[in-house]
C-alpha positions in Angstrom: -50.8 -201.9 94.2 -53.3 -198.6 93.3 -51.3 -197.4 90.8 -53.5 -195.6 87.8 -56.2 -193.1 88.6 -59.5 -194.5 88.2 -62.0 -191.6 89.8 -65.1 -190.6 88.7 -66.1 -186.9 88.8 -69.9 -186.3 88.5 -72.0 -183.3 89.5 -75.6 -183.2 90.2 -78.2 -181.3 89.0 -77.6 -178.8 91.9 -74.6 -178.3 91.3 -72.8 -180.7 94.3 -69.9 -182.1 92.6 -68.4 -185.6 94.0 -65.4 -187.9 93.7 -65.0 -191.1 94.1 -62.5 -193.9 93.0 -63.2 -197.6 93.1 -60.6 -200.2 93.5 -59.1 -203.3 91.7 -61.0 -205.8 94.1 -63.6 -208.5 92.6 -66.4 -209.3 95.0 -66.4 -212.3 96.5 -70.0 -213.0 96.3 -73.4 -212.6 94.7 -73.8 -208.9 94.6 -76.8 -207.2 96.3 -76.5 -204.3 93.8 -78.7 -201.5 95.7 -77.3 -201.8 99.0 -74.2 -200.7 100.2 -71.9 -199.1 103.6 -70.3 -196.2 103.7 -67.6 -195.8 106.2 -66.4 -192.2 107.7 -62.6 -193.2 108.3 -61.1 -190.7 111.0 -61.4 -192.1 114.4 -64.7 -194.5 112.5 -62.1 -196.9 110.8 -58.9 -195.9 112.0 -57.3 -194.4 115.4 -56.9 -190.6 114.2 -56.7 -189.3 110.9 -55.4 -190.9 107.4 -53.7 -187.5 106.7 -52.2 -186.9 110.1 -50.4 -190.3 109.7 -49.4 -189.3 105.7 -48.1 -186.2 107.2 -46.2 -188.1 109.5 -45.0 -190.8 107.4 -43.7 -187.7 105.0 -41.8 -186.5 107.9 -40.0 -189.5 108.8 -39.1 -189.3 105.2 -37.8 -185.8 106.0 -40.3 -184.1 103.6 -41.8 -181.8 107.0 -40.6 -181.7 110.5 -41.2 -182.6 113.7 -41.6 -179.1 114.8 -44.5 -178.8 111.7 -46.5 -181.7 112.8 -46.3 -180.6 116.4 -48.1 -177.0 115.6 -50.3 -179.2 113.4 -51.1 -181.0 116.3 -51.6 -178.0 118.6 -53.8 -176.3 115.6 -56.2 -179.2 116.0 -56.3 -179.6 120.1 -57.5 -176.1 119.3 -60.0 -177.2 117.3 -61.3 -179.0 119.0 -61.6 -178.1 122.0 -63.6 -174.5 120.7 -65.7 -176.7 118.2 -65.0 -174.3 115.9 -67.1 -175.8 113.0 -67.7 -172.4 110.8 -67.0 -171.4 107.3 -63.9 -169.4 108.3 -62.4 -172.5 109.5 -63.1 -174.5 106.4 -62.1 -171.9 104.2 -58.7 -171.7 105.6 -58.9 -175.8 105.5 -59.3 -175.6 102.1 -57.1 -173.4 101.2 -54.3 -175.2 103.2 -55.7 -178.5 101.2 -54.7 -176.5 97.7 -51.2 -175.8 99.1 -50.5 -179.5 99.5 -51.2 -181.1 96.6 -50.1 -178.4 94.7 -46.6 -179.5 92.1 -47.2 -183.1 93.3 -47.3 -185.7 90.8 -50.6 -188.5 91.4 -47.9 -191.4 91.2 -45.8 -190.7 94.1 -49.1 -189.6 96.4 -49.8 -192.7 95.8 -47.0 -194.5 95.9 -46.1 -193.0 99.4 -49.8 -193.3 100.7 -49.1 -197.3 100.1 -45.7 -197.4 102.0 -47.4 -195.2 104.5 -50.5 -196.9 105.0 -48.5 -200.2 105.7 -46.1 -198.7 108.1 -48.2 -196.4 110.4 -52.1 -196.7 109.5 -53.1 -200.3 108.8 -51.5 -200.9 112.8 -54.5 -198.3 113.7 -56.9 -199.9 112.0 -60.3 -200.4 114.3 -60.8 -204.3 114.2 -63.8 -204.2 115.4 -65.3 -201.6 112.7 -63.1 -203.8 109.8 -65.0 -206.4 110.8 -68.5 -204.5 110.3 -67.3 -204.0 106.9 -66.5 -207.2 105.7 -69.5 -208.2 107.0 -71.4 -205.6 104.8 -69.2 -207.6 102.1 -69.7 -211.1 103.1 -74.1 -209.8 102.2 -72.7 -208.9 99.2 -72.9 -205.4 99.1 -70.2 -202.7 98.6 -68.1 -201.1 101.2 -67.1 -197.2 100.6 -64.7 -195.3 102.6 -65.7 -191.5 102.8 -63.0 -188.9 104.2 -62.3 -185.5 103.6 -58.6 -186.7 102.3 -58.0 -186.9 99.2 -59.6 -189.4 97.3 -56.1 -190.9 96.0 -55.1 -191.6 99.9 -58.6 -192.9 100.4 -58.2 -195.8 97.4 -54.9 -197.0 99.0 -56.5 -197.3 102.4 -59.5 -199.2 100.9 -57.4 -201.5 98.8 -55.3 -202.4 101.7 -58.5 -202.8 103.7 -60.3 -204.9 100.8 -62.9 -202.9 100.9 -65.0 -201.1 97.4 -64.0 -197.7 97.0 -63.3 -194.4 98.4 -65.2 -191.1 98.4 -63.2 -188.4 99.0 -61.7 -184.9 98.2 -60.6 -184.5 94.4 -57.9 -182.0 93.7 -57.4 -181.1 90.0 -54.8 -182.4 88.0 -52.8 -181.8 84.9 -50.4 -183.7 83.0 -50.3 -186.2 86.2 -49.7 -183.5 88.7 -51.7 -181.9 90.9 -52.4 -177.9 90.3 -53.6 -176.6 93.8 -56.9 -176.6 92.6 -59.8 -178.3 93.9 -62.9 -180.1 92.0 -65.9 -179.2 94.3 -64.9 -178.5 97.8 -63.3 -180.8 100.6 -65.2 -183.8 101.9 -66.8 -182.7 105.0 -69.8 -182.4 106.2 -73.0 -182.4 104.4 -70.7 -182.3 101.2 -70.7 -185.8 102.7 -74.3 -186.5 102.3 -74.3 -185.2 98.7 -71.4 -186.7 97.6 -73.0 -190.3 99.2 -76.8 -189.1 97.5 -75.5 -188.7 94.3 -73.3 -192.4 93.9 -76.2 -193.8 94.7 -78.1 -191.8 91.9 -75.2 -193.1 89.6 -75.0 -196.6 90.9 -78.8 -197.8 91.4 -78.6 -197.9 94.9 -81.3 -197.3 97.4 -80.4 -195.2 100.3 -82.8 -196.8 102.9 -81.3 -200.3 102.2 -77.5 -198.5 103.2 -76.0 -197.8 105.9 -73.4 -195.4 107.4 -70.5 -195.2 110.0 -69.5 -192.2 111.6 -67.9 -191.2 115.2 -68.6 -187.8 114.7 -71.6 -185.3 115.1 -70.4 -183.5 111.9 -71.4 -186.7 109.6 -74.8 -186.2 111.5 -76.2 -185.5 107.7 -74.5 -188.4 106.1 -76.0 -190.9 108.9 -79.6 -188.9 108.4 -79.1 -189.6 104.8 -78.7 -193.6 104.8 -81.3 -196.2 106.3 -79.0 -197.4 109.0 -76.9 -194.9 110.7 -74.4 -196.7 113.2 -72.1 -194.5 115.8 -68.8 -195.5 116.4 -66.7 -194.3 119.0 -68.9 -191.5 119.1 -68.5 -187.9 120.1 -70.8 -186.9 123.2 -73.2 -185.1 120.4 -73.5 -187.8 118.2 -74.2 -190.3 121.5 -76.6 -188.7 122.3 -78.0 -188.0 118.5 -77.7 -191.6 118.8 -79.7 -192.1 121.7 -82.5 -190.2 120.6 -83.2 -191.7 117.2 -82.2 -195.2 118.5 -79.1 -195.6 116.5 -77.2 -198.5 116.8 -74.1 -197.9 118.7 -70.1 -199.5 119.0 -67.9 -198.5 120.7 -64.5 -200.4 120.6 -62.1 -198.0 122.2 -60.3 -199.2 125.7 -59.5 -197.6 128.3 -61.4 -193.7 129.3 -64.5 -193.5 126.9 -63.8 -189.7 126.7 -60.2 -190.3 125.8 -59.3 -190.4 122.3 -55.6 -190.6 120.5 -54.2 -187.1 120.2 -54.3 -186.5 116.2 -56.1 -184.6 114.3 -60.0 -185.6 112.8 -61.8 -185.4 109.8 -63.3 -182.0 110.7 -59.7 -180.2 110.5 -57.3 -182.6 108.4 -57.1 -180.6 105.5 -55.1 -177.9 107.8 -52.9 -180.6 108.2 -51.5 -178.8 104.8 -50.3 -176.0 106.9 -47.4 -177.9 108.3 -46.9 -180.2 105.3 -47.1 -177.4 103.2 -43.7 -175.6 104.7 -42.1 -179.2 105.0 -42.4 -179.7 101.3 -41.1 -176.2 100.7 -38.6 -176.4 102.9 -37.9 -179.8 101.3 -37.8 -178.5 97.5 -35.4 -175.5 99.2 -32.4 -177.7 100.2 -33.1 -180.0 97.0 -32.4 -176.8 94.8 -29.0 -176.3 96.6 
């Protein structure tokens, strides 16, 4: 069970800071200690995103509403559909991302991201890109998840997955609660390819011997920054990135090619707050009376 915090926060000498926590898993064989796989996790590992489903296993626990996650889900078709990738979008990401950590205590994040994970994620889980993983394990090398949500959530689903460690967004935290503050800035992006540059800096390992897992275009730096970039379920821009540079390619979704499951991706989760974010207050309002 990832109980205790164990996440290292390191900045580089430009100033990129990055978070990542490992978990409590021995390897299972010789290590091959400067090569590793790093694995995007909305959509790449699982069917939609990790904080979608943590939103939705809070509602069913009656911390949001239906009615939240459905504008939540709306919000992102949006999204989507406009490709809206610009800073005014990620600035109101991130500030959705400080409203939802904010008062919470690390324990019961994780403690719900477990029970969560079990019930409504690990069912979502892309066999087919699990098993790429275990085989980057079986070589002996380590397996990291990396996903804009929060680091905590990405330890459990790496634990439950047996995989190395996560990378992912650190929120600040004070006498074991979070304050609404974030360390560095959301994991998205090229603060992807940073983050990923700088454990490797840390840990000795040599980025042309690694590998990286993505299904979207926006990890395009992150797949640029490894030896091996693989697409998974990819978006029509990264197929085609993919095409070009002769990228390696899986695709295990069935049915329509173009058709993926209607939650939200790494690119928006951390608006995902929005709607968790008047759950919880909502939540805290009839607790107080």
């Amino acid at each position: 069970m990832a109980r205790s915090r164990k996440v290292t926060v390191s900045t580089d000498a430009e100033g990129h800071t990055a978070g990542w926590a490992e978990t409590d898993l021995a390897p299972a064989t010789a290590p091959d200690s400067t090569a590793a796989a790093f694995f995007d996790v909305d959509n790449t590992m699982m069917q939609g995103a990790s904080i979608y489903w943590f939103a939705r296993g809070l509602a069913s626990r009656n911390y949001v509403t239906t009615s939240d996650l459905a504008r939540f889900a709306w919000q992102q078709l949006r999204f989507r559909l406009l490709a809206r990738e610009h800073a005014g979008d990620m600035s109101l990401a991130k500030e959705a991302a400080l409203a939802f950590v904010q008062g919470w205590r690390v324990d019961e994040v994780e403690r719900l991201a477990e029970e969560i994970f079990d019930e409504m994620m690990a069912p979502r889980i892309w066999a087919g890109t699990h098993q790429l993983a275990r085989g980057h394990l079986g070589a002996g090398q380590r397996v990291w998840l990396v996903s804009a949500a929060p680091v905590e959530i990405g330890r459990v689903i790496a634990a439950r997955l047996g995989l190395t460690g996560a990378i992912g967004t650190v929120a600040e935290i004070a006498d074991g609660a979070y304050t609404g503050r974030l360390v560095g800035d959301l994991m998205h992006g090229p603060a992807k390819a940073e983050a990923v540059t700088h454990l490797a800096a840390v840990e000795g390992l040599d980025l042309t011997r690694c590998a990286a897992y993505s299904d979207s275009a926006n990890d395009l730096p992150l797949l640029r920054a490894v030896g091996r970039a693989v697409a998974v379920n990819p978006d029509g821009t990264l197929l085609r990135q993919a095409r070009q540079h002769g990228w390696e390619v899986r695709d295990f979704r069935t049915g329509r090619r173009a058709v993926k499951i209607a939650v939200p991706s790494t690119a928006a989760a951390g608006l995902v707050a929005g709607a968790v974010t008047a759950g919880l207050a909502l939540q805290r309002r009839r607790r107080a009376d």
